[in-house]
Every structure is written in C-alpha cells, then in structure tokens.
C-alpha positions in Angstrom: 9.6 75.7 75.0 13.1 77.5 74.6 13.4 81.0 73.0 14.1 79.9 69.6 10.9 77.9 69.3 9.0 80.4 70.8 10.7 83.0 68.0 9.0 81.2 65.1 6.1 81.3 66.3 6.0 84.7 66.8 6.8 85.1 62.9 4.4 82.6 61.8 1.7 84.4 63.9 3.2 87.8 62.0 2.8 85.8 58.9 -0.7 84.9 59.4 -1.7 88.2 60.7 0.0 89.3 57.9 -1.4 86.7 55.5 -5.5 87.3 57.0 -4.8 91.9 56.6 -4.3 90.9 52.9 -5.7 88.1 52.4 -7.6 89.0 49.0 -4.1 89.8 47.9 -2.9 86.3 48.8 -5.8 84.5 47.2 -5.9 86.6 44.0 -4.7 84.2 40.9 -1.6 85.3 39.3 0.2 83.6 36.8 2.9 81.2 37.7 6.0 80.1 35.6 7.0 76.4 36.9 10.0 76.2 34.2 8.2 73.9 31.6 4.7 75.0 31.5 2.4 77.9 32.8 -0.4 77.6 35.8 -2.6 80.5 36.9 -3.1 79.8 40.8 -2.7 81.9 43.9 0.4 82.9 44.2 0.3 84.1 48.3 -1.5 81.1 48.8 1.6 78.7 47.7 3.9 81.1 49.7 1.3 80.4 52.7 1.7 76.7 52.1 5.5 76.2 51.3 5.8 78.7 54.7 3.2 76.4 56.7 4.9 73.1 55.0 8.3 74.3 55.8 7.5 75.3 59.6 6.1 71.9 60.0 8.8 70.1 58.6 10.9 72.5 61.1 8.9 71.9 64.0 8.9 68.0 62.8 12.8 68.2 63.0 12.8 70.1 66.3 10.7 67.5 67.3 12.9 64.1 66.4 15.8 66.5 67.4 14.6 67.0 70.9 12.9 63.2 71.6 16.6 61.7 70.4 18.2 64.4 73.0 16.0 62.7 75.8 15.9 59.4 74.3 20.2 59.7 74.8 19.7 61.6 78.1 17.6 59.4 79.7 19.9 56.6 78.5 23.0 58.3 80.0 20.9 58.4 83.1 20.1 55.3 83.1 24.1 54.5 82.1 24.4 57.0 84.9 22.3 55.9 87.3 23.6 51.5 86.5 26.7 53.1 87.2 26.1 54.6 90.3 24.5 51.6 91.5 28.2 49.7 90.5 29.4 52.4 92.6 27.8 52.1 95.2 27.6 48.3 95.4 31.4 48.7 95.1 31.5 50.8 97.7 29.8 48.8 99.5 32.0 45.9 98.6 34.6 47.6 100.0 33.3 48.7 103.1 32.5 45.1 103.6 36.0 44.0 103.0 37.4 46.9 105.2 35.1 45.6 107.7 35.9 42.4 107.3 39.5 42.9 107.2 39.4 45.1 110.6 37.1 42.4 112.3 40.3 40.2 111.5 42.5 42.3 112.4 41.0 43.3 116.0 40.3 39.8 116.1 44.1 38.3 115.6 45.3 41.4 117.6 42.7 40.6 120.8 44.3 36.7 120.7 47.6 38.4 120.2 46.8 40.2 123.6 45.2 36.8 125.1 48.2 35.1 123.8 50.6 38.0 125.6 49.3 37.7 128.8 49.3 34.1 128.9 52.8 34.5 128.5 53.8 37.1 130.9 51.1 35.2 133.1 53.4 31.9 132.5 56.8 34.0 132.8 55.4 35.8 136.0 54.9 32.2 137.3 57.9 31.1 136.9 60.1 34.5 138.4 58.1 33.5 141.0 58.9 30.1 141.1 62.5 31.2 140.6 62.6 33.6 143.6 60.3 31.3 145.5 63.2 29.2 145.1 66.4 31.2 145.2 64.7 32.7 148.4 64.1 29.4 149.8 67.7 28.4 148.5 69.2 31.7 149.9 67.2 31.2 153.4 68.9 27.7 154.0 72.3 29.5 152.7 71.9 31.9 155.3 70.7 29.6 158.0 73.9 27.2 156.9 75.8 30.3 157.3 74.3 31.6 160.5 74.8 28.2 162.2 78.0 28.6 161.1 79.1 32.2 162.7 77.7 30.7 166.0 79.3 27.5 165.6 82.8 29.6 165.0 81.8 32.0 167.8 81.0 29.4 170.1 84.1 28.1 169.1 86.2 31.6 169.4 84.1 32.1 173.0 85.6 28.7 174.0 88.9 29.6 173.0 88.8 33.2 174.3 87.8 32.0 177.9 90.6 29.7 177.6 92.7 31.9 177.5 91.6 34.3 179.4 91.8 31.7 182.2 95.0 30.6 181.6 96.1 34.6 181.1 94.6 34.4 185.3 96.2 31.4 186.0 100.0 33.0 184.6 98.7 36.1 186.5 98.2 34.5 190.1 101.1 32.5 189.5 102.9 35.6 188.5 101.6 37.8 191.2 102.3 34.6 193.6 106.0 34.7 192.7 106.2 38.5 192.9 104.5 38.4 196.4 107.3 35.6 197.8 109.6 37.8 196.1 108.5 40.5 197.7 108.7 38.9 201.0 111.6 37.5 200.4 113.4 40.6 200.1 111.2 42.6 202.9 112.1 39.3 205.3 115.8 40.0 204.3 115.2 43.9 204.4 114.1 43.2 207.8 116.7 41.1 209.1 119.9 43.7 208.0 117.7 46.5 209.8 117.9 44.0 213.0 121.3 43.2 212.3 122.3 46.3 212.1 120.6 47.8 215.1 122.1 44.4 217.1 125.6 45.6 216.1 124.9 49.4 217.2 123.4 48.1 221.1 126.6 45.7 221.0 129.1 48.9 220.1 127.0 51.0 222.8 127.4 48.3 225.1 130.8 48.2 224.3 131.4 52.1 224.9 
C-alpha cells in the first residue's frame, strides 16, 4: 500500500470516527431540496453514503489502475524477458559462429603449417640433392684438376731434371775444356820456364 492509499484511509477512519461522535446528528431527518420535489431523510447519512460510494469507486479505480500497471508490467517482462532469451540465443548464435569461424581458421592455418613444411621439407630435399651433387660434381672437378697439377708436375719434374742434367753435362764439358785449357797453358807455362833456365846454364856455360 503506497502513501497515498494509506492517506485516505486515514480520512475515512477520521470520517467515521467523526461520523459514530455524532452520529445522532447524522441520522437526524432534515429536509432535502432535490431541485424538483422535497424529501425529508438524513441528511449526514447521504453525506456518509456519497463519501463511502465515492471512496469505493476510488479504491475501485486505484484498483483497475494498479492490476492494468502489472498486467503491462508483467507483459514488458515477459517482452523483456522473450527478448532477453533472443539475446541470448543470439549471443549464443554468435559465439557459435565465432567458434565455428576460429575452428576454421586454426584449422586452414594448421594445414597451412602442414602444407609449409612439406615444402621447406621438399625444398630442403632438394638443396640437398643440389649440394649432394654440386659436391659430388665439384669433388671429380677437383680430382680432374688434381690429376692434372701432378700430371703437369710430373711433367715440369721431367723437364726440370732434364735440364738440370744437361745444365751438368755443359758443366763437365765446360769444366773439361777449362781443365785442358788450363793444362795447356801450365804445360806451356812450364816449358818457357825450362826454356828459359836452358838458355841461362847455356850462357853460364858460355861465360
């Protein structure tokens, strides 16, 4: 019961205590004018009534007032409460969607990653096929090319002794010649030292 409710009945209970302090007042007959003819009746009395019948009617109207205020409340709840549930099964809509989408999306991006290393997998195979290869390809390059430097060193060697034995043959020939020179010219050294010491006996002789 809100305050205003509760203020008429505090005057109707004023009223009536009113009404029962005096009632001989209220119930005495009085004559009453009703615009076309004359009654004699108790004139507190009809007060009383129209008060009581005009409290009712009040009450009546709070009434209707107050059960169409929770007849539209509880429909707004319900409106409320339907549309909460559209909400929420929108919501939850959405969720589902979002869920679906990530599932999806984790999905295509684990295959992406499946997919990736399958191909660096692949290209990893074939770098190593490709320096399996170029090593293989630069290992019977370098063989080639080492048999090669030994066949040219061989070949130098060969040469080199060659020449360093005909640079000893020149040299003993050389040295040979240079020796008969040499005794050649001592012989002939020797001989004019002879000659000469002949001719100084001869001229000593001679003296």
């Amino acid at each position: 019961m809100n305050l205003r409710n509760l203020t008429v009945l505090v005057i109707l209970l004023l009223v009536a205590l009113f009404a029962g302090l005096n009632w001989p007042l209220f119930t005495a007959p009085s004559e009453i004018n009703l615009l076309f003819t004359r009654v004699s009746a108790p004139l507190g009395l009809i007060l009383l009534a129209v008060i009581a019948l005009l409290s009712l009617l009040y009450f009546i109207f709070i009434a209707v007032i107050e059960t169409g205020a929770l007849i539209e409340i509880r429909r707004y709840a319900r409106q409320v409460e339907q549309a909460r549930k559209l909400a929420d099964q929108a919501e939850a809509s959405r969720f589902a969607e979002l869920k679906t989408y990530l599932e999806q999306e984790l999905s295509a991006l684990a295959q992406g990653q499946s997919d990736l290393k399958a191909h660096v997998s692949l290209e990893a195979g074939e770098a190593r096929k490709a320096l399996s290869l170029e090593h293989d390809t630069l290992k019977s390059q370098h063989a080639e090319i080492s048999g090669r430097v030994d066949q040219k060193t061989e070949q130098l060697k060969g040469e080199l002794l060659a020449r360093l034995e005909s640079l000893e043959r020149g040299l003993a020939s050389d040295v040979e010649r240079t020796g008969n020179t040499l005794a050649a010219y001592l012989g002939e050294l020797e001989d004019r030292l002879l000659g000469r010491a002949g001719e100084g006996e001869a001229a000593s002789e001679e003296a």
